[in-house]
N, CA and C atoms as a LAMMPS dump frame, in Angstrom:
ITEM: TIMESTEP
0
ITEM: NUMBER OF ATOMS
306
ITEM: BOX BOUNDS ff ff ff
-5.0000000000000000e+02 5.0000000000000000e+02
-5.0000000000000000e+02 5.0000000000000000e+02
-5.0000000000000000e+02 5.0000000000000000e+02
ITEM: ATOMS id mol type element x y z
1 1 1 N 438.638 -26.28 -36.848
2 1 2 C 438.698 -25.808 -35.476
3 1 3 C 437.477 -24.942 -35.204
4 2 1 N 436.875 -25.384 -33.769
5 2 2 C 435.76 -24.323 -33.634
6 2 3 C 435.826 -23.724 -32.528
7 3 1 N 435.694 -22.126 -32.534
8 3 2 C 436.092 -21.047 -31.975
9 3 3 C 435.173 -20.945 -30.775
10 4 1 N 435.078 -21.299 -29.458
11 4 2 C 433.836 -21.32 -28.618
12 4 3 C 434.486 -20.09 -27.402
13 5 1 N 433.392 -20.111 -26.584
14 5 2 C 434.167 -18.919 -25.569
15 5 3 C 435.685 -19.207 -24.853
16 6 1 N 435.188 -20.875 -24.286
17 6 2 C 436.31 -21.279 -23.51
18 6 3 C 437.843 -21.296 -24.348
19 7 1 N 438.126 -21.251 -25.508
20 7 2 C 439.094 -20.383 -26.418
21 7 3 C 439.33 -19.055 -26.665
22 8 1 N 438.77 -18.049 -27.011
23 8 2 C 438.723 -16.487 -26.48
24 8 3 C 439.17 -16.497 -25.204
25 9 1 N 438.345 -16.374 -24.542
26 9 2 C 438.995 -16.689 -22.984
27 9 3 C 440.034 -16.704 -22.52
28 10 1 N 440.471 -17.879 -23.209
29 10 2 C 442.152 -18.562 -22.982
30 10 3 C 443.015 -17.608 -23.95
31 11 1 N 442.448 -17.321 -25.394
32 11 2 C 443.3 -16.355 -25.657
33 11 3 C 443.56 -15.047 -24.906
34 12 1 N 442.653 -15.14 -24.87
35 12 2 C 443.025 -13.32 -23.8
36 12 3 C 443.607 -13.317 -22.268
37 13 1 N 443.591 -14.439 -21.914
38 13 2 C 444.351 -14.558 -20.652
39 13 3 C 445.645 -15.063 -21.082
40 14 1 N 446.12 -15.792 -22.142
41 14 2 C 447.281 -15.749 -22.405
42 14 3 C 448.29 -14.317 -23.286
43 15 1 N 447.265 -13.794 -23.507
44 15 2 C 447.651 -12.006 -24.244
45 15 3 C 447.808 -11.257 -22.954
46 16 1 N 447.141 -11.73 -22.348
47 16 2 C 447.315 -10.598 -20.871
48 16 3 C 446.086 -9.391 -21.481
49 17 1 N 445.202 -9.893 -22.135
50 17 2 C 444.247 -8.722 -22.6
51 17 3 C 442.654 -8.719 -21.562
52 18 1 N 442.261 -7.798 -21.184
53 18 2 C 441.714 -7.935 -20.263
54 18 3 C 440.087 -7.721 -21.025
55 19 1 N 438.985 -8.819 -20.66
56 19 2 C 438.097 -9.293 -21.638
57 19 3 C 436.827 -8.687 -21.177
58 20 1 N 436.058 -7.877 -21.341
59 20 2 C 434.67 -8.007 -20.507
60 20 3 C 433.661 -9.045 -21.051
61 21 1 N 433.163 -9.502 -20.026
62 21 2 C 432.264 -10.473 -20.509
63 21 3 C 431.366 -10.283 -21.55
64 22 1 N 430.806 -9.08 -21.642
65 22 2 C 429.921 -8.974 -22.687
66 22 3 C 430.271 -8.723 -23.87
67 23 1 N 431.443 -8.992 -24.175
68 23 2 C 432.586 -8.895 -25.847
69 23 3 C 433.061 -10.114 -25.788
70 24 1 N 433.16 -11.04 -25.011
71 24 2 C 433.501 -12.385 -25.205
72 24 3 C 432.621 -12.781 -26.699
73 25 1 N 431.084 -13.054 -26.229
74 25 2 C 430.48 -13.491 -27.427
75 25 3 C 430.641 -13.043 -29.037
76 26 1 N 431.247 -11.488 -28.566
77 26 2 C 430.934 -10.908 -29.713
78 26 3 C 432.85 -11.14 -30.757
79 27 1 N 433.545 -11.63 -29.414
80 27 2 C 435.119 -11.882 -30.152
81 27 3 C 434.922 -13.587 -31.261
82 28 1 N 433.824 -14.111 -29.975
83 28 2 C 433.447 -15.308 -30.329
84 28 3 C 433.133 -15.561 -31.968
85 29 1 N 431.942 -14.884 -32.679
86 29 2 C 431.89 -14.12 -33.95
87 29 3 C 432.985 -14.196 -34.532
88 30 1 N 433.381 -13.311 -34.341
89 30 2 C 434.823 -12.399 -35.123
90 30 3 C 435.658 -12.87 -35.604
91 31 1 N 436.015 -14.072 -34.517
92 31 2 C 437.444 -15.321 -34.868
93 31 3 C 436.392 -16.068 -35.8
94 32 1 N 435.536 -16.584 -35.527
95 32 2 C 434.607 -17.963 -36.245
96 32 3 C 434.511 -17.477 -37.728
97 33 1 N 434.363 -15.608 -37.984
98 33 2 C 434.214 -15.342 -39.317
99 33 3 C 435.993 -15.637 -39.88
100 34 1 N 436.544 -15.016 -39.46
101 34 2 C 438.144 -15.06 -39.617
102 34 3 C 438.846 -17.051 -39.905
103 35 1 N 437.977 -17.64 -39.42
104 35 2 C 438.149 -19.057 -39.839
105 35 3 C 437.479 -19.757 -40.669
106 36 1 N 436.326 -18.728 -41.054
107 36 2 C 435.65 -18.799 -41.857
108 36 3 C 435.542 -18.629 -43.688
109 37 1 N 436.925 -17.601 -43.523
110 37 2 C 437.394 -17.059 -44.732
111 37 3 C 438.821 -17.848 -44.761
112 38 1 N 439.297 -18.353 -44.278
113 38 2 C 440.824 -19.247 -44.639
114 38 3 C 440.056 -20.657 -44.887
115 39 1 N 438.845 -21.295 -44.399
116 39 2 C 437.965 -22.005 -44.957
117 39 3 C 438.03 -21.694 -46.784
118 40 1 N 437.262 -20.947 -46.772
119 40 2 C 437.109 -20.113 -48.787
120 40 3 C 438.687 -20.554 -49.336
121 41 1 N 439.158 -19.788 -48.619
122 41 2 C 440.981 -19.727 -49.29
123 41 3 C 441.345 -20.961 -49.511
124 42 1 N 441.06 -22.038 -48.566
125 42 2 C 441.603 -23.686 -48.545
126 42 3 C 441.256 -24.053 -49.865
127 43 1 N 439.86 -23.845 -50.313
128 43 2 C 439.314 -24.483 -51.154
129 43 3 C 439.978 -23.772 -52.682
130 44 1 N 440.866 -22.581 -52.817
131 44 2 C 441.351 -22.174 -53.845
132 44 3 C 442.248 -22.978 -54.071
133 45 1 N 442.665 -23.692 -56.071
134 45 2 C 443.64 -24.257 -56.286
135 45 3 C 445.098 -23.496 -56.56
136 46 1 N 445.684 -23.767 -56.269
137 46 2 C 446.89 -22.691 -55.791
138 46 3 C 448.452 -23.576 -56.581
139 47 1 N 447.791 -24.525 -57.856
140 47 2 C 448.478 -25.655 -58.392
141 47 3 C 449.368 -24.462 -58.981
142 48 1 N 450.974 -24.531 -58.786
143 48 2 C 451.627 -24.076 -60.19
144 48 3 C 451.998 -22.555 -59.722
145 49 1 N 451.12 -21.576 -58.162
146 49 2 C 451.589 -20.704 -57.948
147 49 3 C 452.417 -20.691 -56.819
148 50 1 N 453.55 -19.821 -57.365
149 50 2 C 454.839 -19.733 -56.685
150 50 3 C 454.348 -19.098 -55.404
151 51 1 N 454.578 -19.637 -54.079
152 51 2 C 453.989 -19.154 -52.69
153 51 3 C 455.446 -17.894 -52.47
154 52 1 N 455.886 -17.404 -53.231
155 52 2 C 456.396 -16.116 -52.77
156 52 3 C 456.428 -15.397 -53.596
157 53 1 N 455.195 -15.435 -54.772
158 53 2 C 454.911 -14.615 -55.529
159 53 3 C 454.342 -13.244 -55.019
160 54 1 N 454.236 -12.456 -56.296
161 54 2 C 453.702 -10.967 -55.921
162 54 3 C 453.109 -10.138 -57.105
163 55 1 N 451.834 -9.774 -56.86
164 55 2 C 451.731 -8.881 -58.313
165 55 3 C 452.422 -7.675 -58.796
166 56 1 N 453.044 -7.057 -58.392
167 56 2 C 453.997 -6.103 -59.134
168 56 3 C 455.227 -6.884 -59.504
169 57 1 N 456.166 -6.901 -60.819
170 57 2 C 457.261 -7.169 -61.461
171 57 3 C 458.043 -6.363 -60.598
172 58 1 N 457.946 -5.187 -60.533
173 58 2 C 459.523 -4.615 -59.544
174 58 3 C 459.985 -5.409 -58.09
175 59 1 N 461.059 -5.66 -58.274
176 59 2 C 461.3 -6.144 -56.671
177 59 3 C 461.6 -5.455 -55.532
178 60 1 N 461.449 -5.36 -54.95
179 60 2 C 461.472 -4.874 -53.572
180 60 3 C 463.284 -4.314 -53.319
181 61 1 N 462.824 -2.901 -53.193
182 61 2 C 464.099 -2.034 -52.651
183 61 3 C 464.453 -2.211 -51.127
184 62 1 N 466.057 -2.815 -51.154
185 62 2 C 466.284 -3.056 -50.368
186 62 3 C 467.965 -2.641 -50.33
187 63 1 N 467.795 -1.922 -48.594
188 63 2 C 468.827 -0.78 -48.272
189 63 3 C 470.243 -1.477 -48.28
190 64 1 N 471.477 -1.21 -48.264
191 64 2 C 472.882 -1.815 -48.229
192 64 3 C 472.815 -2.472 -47.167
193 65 1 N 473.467 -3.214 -47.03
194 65 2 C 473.56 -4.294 -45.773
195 65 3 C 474.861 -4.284 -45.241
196 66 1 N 475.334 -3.153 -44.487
197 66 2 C 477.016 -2.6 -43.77
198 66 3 C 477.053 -2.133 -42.4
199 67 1 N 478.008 -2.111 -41.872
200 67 2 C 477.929 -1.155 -40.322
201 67 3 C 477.627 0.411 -40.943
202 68 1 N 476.913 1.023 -39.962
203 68 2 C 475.906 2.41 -39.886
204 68 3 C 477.235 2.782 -38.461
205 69 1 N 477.761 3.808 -38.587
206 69 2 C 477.998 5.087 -37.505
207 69 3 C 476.958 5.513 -37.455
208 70 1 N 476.442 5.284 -35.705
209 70 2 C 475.567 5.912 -34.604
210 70 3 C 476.457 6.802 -33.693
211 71 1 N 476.132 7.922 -34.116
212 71 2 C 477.024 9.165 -33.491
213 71 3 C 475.678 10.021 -32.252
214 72 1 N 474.859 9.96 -32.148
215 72 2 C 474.032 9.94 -31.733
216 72 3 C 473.719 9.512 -30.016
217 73 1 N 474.539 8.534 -29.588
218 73 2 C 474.731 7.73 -28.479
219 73 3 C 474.399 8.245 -27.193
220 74 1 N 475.657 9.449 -27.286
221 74 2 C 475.503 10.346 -26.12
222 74 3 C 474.654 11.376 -25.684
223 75 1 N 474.033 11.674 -27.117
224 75 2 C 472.409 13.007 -26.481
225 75 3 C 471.343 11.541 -26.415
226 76 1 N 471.163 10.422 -26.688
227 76 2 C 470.451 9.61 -26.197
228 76 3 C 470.898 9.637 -24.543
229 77 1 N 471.647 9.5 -24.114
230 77 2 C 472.031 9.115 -22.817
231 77 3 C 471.782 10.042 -21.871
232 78 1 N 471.984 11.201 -22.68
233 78 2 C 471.933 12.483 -21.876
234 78 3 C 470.329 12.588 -21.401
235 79 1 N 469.58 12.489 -22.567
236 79 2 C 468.094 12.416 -22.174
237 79 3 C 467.411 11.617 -21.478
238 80 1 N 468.356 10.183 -21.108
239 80 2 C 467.788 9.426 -20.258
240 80 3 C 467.799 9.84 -18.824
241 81 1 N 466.736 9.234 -18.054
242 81 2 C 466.306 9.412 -16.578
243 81 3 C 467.236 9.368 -15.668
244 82 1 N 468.105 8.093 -16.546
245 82 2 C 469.144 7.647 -15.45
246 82 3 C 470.266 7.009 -16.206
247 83 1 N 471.232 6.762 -15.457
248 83 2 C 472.288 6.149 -16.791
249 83 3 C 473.493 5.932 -15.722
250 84 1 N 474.399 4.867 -15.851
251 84 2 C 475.075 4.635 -15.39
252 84 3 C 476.549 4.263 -16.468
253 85 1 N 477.828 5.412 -16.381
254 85 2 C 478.429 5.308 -17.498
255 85 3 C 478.288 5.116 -18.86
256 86 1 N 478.354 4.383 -19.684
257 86 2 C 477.366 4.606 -21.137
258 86 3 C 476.485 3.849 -21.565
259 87 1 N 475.47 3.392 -19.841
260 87 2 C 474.361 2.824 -20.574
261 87 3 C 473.283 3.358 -19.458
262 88 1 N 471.804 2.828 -20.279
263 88 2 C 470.769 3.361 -19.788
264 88 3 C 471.104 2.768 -18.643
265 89 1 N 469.84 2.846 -17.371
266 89 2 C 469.973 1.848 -15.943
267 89 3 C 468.215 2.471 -16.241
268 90 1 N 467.916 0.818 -15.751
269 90 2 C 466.793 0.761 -15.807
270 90 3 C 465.779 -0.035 -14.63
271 91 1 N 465.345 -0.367 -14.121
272 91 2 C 464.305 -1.173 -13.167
273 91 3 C 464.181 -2.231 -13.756
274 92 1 N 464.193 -3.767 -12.683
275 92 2 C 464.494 -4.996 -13.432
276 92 3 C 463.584 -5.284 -13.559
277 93 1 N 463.048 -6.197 -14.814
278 93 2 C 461.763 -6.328 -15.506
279 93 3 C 461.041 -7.096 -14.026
280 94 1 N 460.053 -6.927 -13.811
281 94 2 C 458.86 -7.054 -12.929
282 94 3 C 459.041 -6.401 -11.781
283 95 1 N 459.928 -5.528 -11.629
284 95 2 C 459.788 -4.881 -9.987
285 95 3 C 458.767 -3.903 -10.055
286 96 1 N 458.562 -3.457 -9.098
287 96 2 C 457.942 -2.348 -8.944
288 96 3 C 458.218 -0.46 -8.753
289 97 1 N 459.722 -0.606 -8.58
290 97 2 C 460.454 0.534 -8.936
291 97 3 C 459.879 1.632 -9.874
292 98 1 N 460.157 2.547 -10.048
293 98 2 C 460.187 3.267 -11.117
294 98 3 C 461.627 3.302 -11.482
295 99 1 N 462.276 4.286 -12.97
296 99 2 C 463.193 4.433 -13.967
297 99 3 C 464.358 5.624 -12.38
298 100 1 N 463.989 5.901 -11.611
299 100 2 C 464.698 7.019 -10.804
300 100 3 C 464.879 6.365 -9.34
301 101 1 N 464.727 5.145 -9.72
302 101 2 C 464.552 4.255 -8.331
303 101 3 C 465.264 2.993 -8.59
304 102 1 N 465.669 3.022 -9.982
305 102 2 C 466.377 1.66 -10.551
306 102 3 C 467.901 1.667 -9.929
């Protein structure tokens, strides 16, 4: 795949990231090196290694898996802007409202 402006571009208008023209060229770079190095990696033989391997022997600590009491609920609520019985109230995603106007 080759990384040209009219791709940047499109990435950043699909990120919603707002681009100045004169960093286009230079994102242009950036990705081309970044495809440049999974290029290198392709070419490593990778025969025989386990793809969810890891170099440390210890495994990974991992917390109980149960219901948690959240007692907590109500000074959340309290601190909110606005709240309607025991939940936040909020402004519906794309209006123009603010959180005291919802």
């Amino acid at each position: 795949m080759e990384i040209d402006r009219k791709i940047v571009e499109r990435a950043a208008t699909l990120s919603r990231i707002e681009m100045v023209p004169d960093n286009v060229e230079t994102m242009v770079r950036f990705f081309q090196d970044i495809i440049g190095h999974f290029r290198i990696l392709e070419k490593c033989d990778t025969t025989g290694v386990d793809p969810f391997s890891t170099l440390e022997d210890e495994p990974c600590p991992l917390r109980g898996d149960g219901p948690v009491r959240w007692d907590i609920g109500d000074e959340a609520l309290d601190s909110a802007p606005l709240r309607e019985g025991r939940f936040f109230r909020v402004p519906a995603i794309g209006s123009e409202e603010g959180p005291d106007e919802a």
